[in-house]
C-alpha positions in Angstrom: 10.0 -2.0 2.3 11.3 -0.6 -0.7 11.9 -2.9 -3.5 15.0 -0.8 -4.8 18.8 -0.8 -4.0 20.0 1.7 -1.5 21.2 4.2 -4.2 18.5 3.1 -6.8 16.4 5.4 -8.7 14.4 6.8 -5.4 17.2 7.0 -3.2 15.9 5.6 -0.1 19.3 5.1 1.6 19.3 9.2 1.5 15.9 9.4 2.3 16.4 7.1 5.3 19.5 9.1 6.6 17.3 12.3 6.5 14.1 11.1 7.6 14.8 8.4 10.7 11.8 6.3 11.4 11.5 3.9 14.7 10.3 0.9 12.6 12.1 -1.5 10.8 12.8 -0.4 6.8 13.9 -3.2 4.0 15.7 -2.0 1.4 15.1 -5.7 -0.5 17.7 -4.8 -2.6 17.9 -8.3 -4.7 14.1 -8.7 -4.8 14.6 -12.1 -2.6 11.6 -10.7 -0.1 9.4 -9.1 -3.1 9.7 -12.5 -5.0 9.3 -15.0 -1.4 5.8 -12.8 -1.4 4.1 -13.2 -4.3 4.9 -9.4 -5.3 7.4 -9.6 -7.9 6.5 -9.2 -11.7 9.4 -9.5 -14.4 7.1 -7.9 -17.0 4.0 -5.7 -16.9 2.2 -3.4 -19.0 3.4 -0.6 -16.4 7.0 -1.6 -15.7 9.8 -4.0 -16.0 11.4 -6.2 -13.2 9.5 -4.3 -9.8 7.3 -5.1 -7.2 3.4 -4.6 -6.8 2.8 -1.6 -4.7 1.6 -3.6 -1.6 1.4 -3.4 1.9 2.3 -6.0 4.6 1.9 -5.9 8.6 4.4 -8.2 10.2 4.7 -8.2 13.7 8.1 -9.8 15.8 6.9 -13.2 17.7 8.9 -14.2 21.1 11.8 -16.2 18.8 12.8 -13.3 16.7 10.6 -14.6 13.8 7.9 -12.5 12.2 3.6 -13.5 11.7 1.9 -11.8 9.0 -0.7 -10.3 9.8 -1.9 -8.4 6.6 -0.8 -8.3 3.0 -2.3 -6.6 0.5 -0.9 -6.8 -3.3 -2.1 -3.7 -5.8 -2.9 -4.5 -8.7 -1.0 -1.5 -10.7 1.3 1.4 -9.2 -1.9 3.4 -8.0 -3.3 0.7 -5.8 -2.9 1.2 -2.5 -4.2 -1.0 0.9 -7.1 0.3 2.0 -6.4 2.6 5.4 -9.3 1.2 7.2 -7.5 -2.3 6.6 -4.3 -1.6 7.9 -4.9 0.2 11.0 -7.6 -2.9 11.8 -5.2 -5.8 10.8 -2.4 -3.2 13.9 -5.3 -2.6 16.4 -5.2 -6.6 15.9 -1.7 -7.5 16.8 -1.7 -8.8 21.0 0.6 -6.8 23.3 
């Protein structure tokens, strides 16, 4: 999930186009996801109006709907989930 508009400052809609991946990407473009999360912050010593770097595993349940499995919210730009915790929090999702 990138918390940036299509055409936005990293250009993800371009990066996307270029670089096709076989998992669901969310351009939240209005922040609605970021902010339903927890992961929004209006104001921080490091930026204005973005998300916590942060990573979420959510897999798709028999109704369409999605269970989280894992969030983790960084605390500044550099912060980033621990790799050991994601690829537990996958090896845990049922078949």
């Amino acid at each position: 999930m990138a918390a940036e508009k299509r055409d936005g400052v990293w250009k993800p809609g371009k990066f996307l186009e270029k670089h096709p991946i076989s998992s669901v990407f969310l351009l939240d473009e209005d922040r609605t996801v970021t902010k339903a999360y927890g992961l929004h912050h209006a104001l921080a010593t490091d930026a204005l109006n973005i998300a916590h770097p942060a990573t979420l595993v959510i897999c798709r349940n028999s109704d369409g709907g999605g269970i989280v499995r894992y969030v983790y919210r960084g605390d500044n730009q550099l912060d980033r989930a621990p790799l050991d915790e994601v690829l537990k929090a996958l090896k845990e999702i049922p078949n």
